[in-house]
C-alpha positions in Angstrom: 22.2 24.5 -7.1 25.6 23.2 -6.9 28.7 24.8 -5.9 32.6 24.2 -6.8 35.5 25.9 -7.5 36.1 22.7 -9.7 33.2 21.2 -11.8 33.6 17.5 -13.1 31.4 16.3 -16.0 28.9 13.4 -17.1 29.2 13.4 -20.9 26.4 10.6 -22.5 26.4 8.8 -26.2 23.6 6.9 -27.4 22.4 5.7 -30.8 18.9 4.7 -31.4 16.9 3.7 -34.3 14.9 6.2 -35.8 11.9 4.0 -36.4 9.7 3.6 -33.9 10.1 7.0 -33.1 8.7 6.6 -29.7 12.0 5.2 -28.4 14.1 8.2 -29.8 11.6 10.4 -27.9 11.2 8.6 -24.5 15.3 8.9 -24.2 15.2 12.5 -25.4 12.8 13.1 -22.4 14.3 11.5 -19.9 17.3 13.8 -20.8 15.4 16.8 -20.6 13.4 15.9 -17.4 17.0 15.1 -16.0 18.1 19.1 -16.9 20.8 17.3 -19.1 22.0 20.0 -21.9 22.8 19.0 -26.0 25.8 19.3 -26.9 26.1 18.1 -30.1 23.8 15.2 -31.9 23.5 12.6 -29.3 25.9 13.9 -26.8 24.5 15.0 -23.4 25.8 16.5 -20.3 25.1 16.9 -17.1 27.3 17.9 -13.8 28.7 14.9 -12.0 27.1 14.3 -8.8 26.3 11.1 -7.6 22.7 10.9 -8.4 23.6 12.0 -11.9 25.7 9.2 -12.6 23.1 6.8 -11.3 20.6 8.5 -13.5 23.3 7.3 -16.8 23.0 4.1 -15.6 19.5 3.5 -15.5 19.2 5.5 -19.0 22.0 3.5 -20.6 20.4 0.2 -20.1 17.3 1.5 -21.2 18.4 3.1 -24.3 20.1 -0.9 -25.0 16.4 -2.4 -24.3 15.0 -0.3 -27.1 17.6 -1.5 -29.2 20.2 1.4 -29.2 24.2 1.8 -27.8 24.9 4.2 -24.9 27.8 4.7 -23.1 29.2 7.6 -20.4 32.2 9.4 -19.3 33.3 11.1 -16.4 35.1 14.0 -17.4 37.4 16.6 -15.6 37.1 18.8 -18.6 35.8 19.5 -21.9 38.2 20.4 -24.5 37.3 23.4 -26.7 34.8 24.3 -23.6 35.7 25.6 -20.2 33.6 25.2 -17.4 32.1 28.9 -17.7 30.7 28.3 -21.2 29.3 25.2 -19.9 27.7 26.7 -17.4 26.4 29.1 -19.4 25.0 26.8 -21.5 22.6 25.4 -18.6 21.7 28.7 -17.2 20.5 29.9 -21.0 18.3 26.5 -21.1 17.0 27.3 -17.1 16.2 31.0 -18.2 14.0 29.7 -21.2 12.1 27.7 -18.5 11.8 30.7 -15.6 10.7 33.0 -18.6 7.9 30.7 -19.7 7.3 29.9 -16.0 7.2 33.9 -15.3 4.4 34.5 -18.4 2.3 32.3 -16.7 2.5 34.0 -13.3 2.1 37.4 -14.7 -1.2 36.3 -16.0 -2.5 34.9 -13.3 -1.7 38.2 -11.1 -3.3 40.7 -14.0 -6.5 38.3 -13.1 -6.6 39.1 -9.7 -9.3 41.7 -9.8 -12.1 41.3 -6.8 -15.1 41.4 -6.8 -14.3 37.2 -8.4 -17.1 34.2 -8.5 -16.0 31.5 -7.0 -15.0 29.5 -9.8 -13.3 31.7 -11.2 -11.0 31.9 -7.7 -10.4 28.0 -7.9 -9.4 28.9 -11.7 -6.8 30.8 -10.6 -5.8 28.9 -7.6 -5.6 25.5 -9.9 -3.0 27.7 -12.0 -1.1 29.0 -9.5 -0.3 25.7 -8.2 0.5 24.2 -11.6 3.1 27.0 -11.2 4.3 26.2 -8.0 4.8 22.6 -9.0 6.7 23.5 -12.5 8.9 26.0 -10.2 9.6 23.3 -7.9 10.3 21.0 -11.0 12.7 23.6 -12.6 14.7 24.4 -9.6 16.1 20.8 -9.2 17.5 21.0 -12.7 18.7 24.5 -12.1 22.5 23.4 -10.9 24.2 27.0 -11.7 22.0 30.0 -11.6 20.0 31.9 -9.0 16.8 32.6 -10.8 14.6 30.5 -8.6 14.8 32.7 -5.8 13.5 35.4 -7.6 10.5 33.4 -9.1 9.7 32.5 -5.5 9.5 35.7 -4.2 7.3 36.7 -6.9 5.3 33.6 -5.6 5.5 33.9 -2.3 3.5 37.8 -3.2 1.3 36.1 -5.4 0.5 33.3 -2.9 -0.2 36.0 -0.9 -2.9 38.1 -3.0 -4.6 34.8 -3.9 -5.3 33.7 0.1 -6.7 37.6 0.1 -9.3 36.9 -2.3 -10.1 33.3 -1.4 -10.3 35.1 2.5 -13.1 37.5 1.1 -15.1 34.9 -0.6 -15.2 32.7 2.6 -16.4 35.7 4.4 -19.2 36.0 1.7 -20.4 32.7 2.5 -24.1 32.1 3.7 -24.5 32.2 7.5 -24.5 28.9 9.3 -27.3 27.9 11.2 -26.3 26.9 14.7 -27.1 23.6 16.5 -27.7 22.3 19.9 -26.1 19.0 20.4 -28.9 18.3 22.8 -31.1 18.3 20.1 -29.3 15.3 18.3 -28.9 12.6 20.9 -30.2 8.9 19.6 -30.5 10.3 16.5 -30.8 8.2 13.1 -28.4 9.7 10.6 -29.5 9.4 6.7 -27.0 9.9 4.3 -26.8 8.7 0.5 -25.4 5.3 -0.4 -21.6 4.7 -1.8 -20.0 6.6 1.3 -16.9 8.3 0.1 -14.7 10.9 1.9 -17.6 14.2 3.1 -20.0 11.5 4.3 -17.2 8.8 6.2 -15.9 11.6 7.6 -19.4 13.3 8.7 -20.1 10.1 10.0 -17.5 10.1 12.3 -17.8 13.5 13.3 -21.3 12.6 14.6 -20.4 10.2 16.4 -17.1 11.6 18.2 -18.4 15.0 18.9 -22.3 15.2 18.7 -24.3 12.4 18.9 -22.1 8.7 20.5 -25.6 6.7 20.2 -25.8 7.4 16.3 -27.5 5.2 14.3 -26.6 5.4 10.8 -28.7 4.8 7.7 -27.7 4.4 3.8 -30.5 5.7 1.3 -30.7 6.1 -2.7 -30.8 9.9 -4.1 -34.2 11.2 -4.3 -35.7 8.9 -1.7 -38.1 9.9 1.3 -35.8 10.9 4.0 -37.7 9.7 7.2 -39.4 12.6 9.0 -37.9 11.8 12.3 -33.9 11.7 11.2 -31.4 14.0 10.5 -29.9 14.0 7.0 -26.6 14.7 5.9 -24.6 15.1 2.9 -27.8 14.7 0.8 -30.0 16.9 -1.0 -32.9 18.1 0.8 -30.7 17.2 4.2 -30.5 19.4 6.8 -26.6 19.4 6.9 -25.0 19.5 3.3 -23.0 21.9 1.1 -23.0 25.4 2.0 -21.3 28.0 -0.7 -18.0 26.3 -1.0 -18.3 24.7 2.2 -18.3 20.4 2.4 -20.5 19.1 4.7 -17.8 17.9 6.9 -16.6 22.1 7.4 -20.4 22.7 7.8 -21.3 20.8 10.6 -18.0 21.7 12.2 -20.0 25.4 12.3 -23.0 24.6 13.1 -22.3 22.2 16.4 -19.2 25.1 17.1 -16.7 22.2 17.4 -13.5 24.0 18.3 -11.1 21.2 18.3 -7.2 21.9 16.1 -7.0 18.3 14.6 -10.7 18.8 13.7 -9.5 22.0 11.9 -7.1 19.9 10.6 -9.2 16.9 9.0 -11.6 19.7 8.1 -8.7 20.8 5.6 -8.2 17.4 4.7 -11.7 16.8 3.7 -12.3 19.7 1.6 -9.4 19.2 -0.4 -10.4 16.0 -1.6 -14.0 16.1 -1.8 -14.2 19.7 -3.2 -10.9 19.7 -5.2 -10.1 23.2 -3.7 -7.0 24.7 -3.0 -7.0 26.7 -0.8 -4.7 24.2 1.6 -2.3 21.9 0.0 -2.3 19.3 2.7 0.3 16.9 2.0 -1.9 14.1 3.9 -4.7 14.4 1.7 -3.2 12.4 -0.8 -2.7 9.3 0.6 -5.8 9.8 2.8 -7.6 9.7 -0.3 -6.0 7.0 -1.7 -6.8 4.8 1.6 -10.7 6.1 1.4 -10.7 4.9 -2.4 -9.3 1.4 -1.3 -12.0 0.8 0.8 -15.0 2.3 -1.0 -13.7 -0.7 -3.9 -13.8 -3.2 -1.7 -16.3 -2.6 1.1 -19.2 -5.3 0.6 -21.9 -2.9 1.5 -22.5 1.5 1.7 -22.4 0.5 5.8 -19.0 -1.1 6.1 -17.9 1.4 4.1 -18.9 4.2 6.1 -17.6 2.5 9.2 -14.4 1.7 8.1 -13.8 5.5 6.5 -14.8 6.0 9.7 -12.3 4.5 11.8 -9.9 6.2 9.2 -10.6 9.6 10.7 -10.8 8.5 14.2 -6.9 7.3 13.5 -5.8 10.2 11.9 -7.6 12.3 14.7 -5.8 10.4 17.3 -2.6 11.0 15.5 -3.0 14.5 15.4 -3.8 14.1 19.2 -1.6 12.0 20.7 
């Protein structure tokens, strides 16, 4: 929000071409993305700060590659407008937006009715992040009022109610069988071919915290898994999905690995590889994006798996050091 006892305006002119519409429309939102208000025809404003005139800029030259005029002002005032009305103006536009935003909430809290599955929990946590994100979105182009903060309280309690549920249905979750890492020592490890994020990081969970002689082995879907080895992150495998549990989170159980940056990457790993959201880590992201990378161009399942694998051993470090 900004704050003066003197506000100084951006007022923007373009002409475009009606045909091809898609120009007209691409300016008219970037305007709107930008929290710029109409004020009459093809007359935009916006409060003068100094990203806002950089914004004009950028827009202007775009608006002359599609073939159109634009030009902006920096005004102290606007005749036949003071500053009040102007503000007002935003604010109605902002309200129109919290209103919408504040529908959506209000749903998603009359839905919060335990006993839920599990999908229908994700459901509601997908929304309620959507909502998060559009608050977040609104806020920066909310330069006047104080509306957000009440939206975010109502979040904040919503938030709340939503980690309760999602906290009963992990306690509903199917017991864990626990292992002795004495039993896994020179083990070979089977897991499925094209390695992505559940299985790198499995891998190198075994070999950091359970078994340091592992020997690793790549196999198709619905092949024989050797009597002798232990299989993970594969059907019929003795370690895989549990409820809404990865593999990663479920060997973390089983072998009682009480580590924090193990926590951590067990967040991490669900997140991507379950697409739940009951986290938000802002690593998981680019993690992912770094696992993609090298499942594209690993030669083979096995350099994949081992580079993924010094991936996690990196970000473990990190998180240790």
């Amino acid at each position: 929000m900004l704050h003066s006892n003197k506000h100084r305006w951006l007022l923007f002119f373009y002409s475009i071409a009606a045909k091809p519409v898609s120009g007209r429309v691409k300016v008219w939102r970037r305007l709107v993305q930008a929290g710029a208000v109409q004020l009459k025809d093809a007359v935009y404003v916006l409060p003068y700060t100094d990203a806002h005139f950089e914004f004009f800029q950028w827009l202007s030259s775009e608006v002359v590659s599609l073939g159109g005029e634009a030009m902006f002002i920096k005004a102290e005032k606007i005749e036949m407008l003071d500053d009040a009305a102007i503000i007002n103006l935003f604010n109605r536009h902002r309200k129109k937006d919290y209103a919408a935003l504040e529908r959506q909430l209000n749903d998603i809290e009359s839905r919060i009715m335990p006993p839920l599955k599990d999908s229908n929990i994700k459901k509601l946590a997908d929304s309620f992040h959507k909502c998060v994100k559009e608050l977040g979105e609104i806020r920066k182009i909310d330069f006047f009022s104080d509306e957000g903060k009440r939206l975010s309280a109502k979040i904040d309690d919503l938030g709340g109610k939503l980690k309760g549920i999602t906290s009963l249905s992990a306690q509903s979750q199917p017991a864990i069988e626990q292992k002795r890492r004495e039993d896994y020592q020179g083990k070979t490890w089977v897991t499925r071919q094209r390695p992505f994020v559940d299985r790198m990081a499995s891998s190198w969970l075994i070999k950091r915290f359970i078994d340091k002689a592992a020997a690793f082995i790549l196999i198709a879907e619905g092949d024989i898994l050797p009597s002798d080895a232990a299989a993970f992150d594969i059907v019929g495998g003795e370690f895989s999905h549990v409820g809404t549990l990865c593999t990663f989170e479920v060997m973390v159980k089983a072998f009682s690995i009480k580590d924090r940056a193990v926590k951590k990457i067990a967040e991490i790993v669900h997140e991507i590889d379950i697409r739940g959201d009951e986290y938000r880590n802002p690593e998981s992201p680019g993690v992912e994006e770094i696992l993609t990378g090298i499942q594209m161009t690993a030669e083979t399942g096995t350099e994949a798996l081992e580079k993924g694998a010094a991936i996690f051993e990196l970000l473990y470090l990190s998180k240790t050091g």
